[in-house]
PLY file of the C-alpha trace (Angstrom):
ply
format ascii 1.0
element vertex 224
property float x
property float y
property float z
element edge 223
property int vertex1
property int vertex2
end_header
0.00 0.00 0.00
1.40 3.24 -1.31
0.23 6.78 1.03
1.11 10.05 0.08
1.22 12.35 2.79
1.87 16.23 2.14
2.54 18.41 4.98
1.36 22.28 5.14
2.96 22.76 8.56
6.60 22.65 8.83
7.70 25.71 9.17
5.65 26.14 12.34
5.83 23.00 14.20
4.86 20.19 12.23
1.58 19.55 14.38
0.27 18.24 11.55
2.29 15.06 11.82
1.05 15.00 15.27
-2.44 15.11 14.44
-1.50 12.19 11.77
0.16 9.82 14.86
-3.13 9.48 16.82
-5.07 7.59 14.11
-2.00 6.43 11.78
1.01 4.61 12.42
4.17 6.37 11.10
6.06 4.73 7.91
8.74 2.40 8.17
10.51 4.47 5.61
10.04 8.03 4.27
11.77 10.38 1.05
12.22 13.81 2.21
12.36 16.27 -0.97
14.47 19.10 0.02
16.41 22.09 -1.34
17.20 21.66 -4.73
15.77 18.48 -5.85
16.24 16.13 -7.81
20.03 17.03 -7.71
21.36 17.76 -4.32
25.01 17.88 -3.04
24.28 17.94 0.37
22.55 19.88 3.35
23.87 23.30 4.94
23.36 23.71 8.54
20.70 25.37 9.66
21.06 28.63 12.44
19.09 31.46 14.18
20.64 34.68 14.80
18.24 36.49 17.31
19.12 40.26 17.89
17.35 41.94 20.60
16.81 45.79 21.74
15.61 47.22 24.51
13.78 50.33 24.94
15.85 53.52 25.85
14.99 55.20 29.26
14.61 57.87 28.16
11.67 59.55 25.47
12.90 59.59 22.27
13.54 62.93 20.03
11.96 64.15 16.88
8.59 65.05 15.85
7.44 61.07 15.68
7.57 57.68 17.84
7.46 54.33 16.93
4.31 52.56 18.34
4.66 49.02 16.70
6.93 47.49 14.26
6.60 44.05 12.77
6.98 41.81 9.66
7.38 38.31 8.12
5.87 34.68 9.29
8.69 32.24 10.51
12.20 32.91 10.33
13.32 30.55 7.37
10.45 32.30 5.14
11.44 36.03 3.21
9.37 38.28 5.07
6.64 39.89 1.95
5.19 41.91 4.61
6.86 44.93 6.84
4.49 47.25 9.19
5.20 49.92 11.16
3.54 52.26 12.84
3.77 56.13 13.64
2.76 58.63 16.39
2.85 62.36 15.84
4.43 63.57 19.25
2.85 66.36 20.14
1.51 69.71 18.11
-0.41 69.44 14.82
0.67 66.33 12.70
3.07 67.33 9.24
3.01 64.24 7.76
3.24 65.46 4.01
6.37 66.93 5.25
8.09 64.45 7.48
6.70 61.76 4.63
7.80 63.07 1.64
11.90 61.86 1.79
10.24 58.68 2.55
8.25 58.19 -0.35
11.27 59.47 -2.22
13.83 56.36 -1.34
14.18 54.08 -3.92
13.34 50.94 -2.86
14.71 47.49 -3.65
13.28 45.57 -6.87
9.91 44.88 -6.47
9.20 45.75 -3.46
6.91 48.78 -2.55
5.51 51.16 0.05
1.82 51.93 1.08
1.04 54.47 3.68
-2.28 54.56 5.87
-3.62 56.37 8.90
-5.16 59.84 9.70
-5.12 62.04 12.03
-1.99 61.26 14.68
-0.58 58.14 13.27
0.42 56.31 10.03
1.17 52.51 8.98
3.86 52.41 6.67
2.91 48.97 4.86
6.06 47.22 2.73
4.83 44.56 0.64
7.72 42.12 -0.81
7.48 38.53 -2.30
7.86 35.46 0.08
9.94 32.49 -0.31
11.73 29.57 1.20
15.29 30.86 3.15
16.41 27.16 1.96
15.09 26.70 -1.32
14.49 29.96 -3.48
15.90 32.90 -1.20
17.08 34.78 -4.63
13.40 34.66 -5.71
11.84 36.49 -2.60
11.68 40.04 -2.23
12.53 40.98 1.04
10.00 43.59 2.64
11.49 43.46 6.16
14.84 45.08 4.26
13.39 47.31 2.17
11.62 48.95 5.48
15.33 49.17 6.57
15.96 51.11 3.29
13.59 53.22 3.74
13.51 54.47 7.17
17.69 54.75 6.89
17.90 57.74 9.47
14.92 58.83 9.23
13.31 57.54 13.09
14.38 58.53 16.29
16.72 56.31 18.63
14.62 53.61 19.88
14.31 49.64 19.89
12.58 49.33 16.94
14.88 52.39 15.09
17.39 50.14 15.97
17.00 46.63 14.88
15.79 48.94 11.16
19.10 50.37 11.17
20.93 46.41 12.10
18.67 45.67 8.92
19.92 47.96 6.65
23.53 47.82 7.75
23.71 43.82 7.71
20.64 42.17 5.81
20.47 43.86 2.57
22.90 41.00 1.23
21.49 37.57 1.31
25.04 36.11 0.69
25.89 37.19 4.53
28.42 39.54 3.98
27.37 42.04 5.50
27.75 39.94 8.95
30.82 40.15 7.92
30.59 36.08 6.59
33.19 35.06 3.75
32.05 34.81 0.57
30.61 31.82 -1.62
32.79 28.65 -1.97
33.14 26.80 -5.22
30.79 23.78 -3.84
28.33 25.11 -1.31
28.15 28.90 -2.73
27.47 31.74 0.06
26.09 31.48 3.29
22.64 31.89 2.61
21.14 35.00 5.20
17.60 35.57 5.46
16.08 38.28 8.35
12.97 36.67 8.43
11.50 38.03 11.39
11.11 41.18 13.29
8.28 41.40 16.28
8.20 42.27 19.81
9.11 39.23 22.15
7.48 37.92 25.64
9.45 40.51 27.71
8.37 43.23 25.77
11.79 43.74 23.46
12.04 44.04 19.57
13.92 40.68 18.30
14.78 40.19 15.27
15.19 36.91 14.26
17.60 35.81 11.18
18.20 32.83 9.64
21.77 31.37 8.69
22.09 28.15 5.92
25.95 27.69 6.00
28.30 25.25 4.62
29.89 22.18 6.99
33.12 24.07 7.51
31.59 27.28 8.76
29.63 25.76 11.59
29.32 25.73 15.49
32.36 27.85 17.25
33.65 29.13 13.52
30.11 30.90 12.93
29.56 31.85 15.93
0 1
1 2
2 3
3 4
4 5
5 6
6 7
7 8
8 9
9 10
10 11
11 12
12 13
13 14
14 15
15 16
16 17
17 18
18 19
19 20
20 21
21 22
22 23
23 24
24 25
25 26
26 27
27 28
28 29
29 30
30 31
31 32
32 33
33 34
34 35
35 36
36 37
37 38
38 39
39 40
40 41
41 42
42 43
43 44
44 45
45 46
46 47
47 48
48 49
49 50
50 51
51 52
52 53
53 54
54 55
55 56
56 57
57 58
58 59
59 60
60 61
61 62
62 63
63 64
64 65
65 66
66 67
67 68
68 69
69 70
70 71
71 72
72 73
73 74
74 75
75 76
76 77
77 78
78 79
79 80
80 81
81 82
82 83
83 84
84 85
85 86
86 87
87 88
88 89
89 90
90 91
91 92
92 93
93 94
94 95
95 96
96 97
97 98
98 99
99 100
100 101
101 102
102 103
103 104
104 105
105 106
106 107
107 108
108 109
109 110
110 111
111 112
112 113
113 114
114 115
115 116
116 117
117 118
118 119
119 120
120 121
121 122
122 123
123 124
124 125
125 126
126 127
127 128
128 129
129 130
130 131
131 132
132 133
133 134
134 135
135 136
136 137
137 138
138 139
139 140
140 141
141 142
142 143
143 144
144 145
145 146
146 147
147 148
148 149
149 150
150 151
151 152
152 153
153 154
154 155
155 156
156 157
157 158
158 159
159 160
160 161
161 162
162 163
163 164
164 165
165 166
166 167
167 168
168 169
169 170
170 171
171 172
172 173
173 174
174 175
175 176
176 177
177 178
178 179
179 180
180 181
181 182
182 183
183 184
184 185
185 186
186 187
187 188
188 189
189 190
190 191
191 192
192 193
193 194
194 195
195 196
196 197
197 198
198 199
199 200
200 201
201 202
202 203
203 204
204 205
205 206
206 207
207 208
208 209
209 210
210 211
211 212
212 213
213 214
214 215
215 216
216 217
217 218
218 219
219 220
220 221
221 222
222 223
């Protein structure tokens, strides 16, 4: 008897196998399908970088505050989805004015930026294209990084300010050089670098979480 079992979970758990093990025995033998199949040289190791920020003491300058910033899914997915959220300080709200370097940035490729709100506040929206940090992460579109770009210097110093700055300065290459990583070997290629996630954590902090594929001799103590 031949079962075909497709999974829509694994990137969050893989409670859907659970579910299947009350009712189902498992297989004696399975196929995984990974990476680049049907021709595969081997598997890099897998990593999370976590960066977090704290909040400053003290209030933070400017015109505007940050009141929320978050984007993408799961860590080893390319975020297609970047919000943050504004508050006018104090004083009548100039948004057409403190907006319009902003909408000027040029963002990465296909990417783009949508702006919402009245009154006090405004949700800058960054839509990008998702895909798999282990399978197609030249295909995605980054929206978490093209935030980055186009905040660069613009917020006031704060958690969220930044973890966008971190972004900017480290994430816009997906090789990992800008962790300062080496570049691609002949085999294995780069060290592939995905910041996949940005949201505020159980105590209350920013993290941002970023996801590592590297090759077997960059590993363990060497990448840390």
């Amino acid at each position: 008897i031949a079962r075909l079992l497709v999974g829509t979970d694994e990137e969050h758990g893989a409670t859907d196998i659970e579910a299947y093990r009350k009712d189902h025995p498992l297989p004696e033998l399975s196929l995984i399908l990974d990476s680049d199949f049907p021709v595969v040289i081997g598997e890099k190791a897998w990593a999370e970088w976590i960066i977090l920020a704290q909040e400053r003491p003290e209030p933070p300058g400017g015109p505007v505050e940050v009141v929320d910033l978050s984007a993408g899914q799961a860590v080893s997915i390319v975020p297609d989805l970047a919000t943050l959220t504004l508050r006018w300080r104090s004083g009548t709200p100039d948004w057409d004015r403190w907006l319009r370097p902003v909408r000027a940035v040029k963002l990465p490729p296909d990417t783009s930026l949508e702006i919402r709100g009245s009154g006090g506040e405004r949700t800058l929206v960054v839509h990008g294209r998702a895909a798999h940090a282990g399978v197609g992460l030249s295909s995605g579109r980054n929206a978490l990084v093209a935030l980055a770009v186009a905040m660069h210097g613009r917020l006031p110093a704060c958690a969220a300010s930044d973890l966008l700055e971190y972004t900017y300065a480290a994430g816009r290459d997906p090789g990992g050089r800008g962790l300062g990583l080496p570049g691609p070997e002949p085999l294995w290629g780069s060290v592939d670098t995905n910041f996949g996630e940005l949201k505020r954590e159980a105590n209350g902090w920013f993290g941002l979480h970023v996801n590592l594929r590297s090759p077997p001799a960059l590993w363990g103590d060497k990448l840390r």
